[in-house]
N, C-alpha and C positions, 0 to 999 in steps of 0.2 A: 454357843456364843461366848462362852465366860472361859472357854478355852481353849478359846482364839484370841483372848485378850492380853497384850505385854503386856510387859512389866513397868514399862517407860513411864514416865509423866506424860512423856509429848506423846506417844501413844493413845495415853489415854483421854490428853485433851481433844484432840482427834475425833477419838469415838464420841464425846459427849459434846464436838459441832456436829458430828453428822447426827446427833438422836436430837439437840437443838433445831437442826434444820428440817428433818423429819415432822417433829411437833408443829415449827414455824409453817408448813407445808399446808401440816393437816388444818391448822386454825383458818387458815388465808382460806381454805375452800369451804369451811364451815361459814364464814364471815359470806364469801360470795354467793354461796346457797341461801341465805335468810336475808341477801340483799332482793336476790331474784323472788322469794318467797313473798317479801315486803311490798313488792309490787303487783303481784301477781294475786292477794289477800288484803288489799285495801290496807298492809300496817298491821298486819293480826294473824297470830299461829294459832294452831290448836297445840292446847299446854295438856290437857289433860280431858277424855270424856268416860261418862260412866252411863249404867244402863242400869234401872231399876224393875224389876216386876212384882207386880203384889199380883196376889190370887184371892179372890172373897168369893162367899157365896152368894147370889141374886137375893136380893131380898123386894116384897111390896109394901105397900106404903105405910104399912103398918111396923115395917121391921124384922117383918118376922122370913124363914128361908124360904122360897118357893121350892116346890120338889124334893125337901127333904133335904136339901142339900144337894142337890145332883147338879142343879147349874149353877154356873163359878163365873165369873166379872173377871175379865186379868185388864189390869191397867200397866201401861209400861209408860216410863218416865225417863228420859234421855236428856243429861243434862253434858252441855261441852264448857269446858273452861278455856279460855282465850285468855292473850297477854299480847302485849303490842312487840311486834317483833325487835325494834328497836332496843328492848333491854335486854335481849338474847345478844343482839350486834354487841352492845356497848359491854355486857360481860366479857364474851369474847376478844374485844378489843384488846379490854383489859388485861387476858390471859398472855392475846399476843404479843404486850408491850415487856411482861414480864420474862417472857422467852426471851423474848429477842435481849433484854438487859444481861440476861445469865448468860445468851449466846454471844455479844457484844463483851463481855468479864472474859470468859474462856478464849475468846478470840485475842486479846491483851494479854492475858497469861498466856497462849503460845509465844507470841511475839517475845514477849521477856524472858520466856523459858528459851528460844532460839536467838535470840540479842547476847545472853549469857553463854551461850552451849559457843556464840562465835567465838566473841570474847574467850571462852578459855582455850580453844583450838589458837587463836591467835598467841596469845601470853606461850601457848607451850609450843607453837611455833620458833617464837622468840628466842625464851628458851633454848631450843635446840638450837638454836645460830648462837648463843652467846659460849652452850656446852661446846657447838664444833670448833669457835673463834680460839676459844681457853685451851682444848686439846691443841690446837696444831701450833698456840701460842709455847705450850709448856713442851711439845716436841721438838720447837724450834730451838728452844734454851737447851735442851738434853743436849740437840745435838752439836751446839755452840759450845758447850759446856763440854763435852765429849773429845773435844778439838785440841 
């Protein structure tokens, strides 16, 4: 990729709309998945769940092991962490807003990078009519002058 890439500026704005729009892409269906999620969950993701086991040995009421130790109690503990979808949305909004502002800049710096690029094709348009005007001005005296 890094060598495929010109040299140009306007090249490069280029590449970094199209990895803006890219991004803007992937946000917008991240957004529309935890829209769908949102409804589909009462309002609620799973953020995070874990599982816990402990192992002990039987004991009777006195405390003490039954068996020596041979029989063992496993308890498991399963706990899930939830978050309201709605702050996954509203982060990612926020991401997307910020794309799209850096993609909304680049997109104005092409513009004035191609406003300018006209501009100076024009001016050395110009140019060249006022260079042709002067040559066939001063060819014209030679050949007056020649007379």
């Amino acid at each position: 990729m890094i060598e495929s890439m010109g040299d140009s500026e306007e090249e490069h704005l280029l590449m970094q709309l199209q990895m803006f729009s890219i991004r803007e892409r992937r946000l917008m269906q991240r957004i529309k998945h935890y829209r769908e999620l949102e409804a589909e969950n009462h309002g609620l993701s799973v953020k995070a769940a874990s599982k816990t086991k402990k192992v002990e040995d039987v004991t009777d009421f006195d405390g003490e092991s039954v068996g020596a130790g041979k029989y063992k109690k496993v308890t498991e503990t399963s706990v899930t962490h939830t978050e309201a979808v709605m702050n996954s949305i509203m982060a990612l909004e926020a991401e997307l807003t910020k794309v799209q502002r850096a993609k909304t800049k680049a997109i104005e710096a092409l513009s004035r990078l191609r406003t300018e690029s006209q501009k100076l094709e024009n001016e050395e348009a110009g140019n060249d009519i006022v260079k042709t005007w002067a040559q066939k001005v001063l060819e014209a005296r030679r050949q007056r002058d020649e007379k």
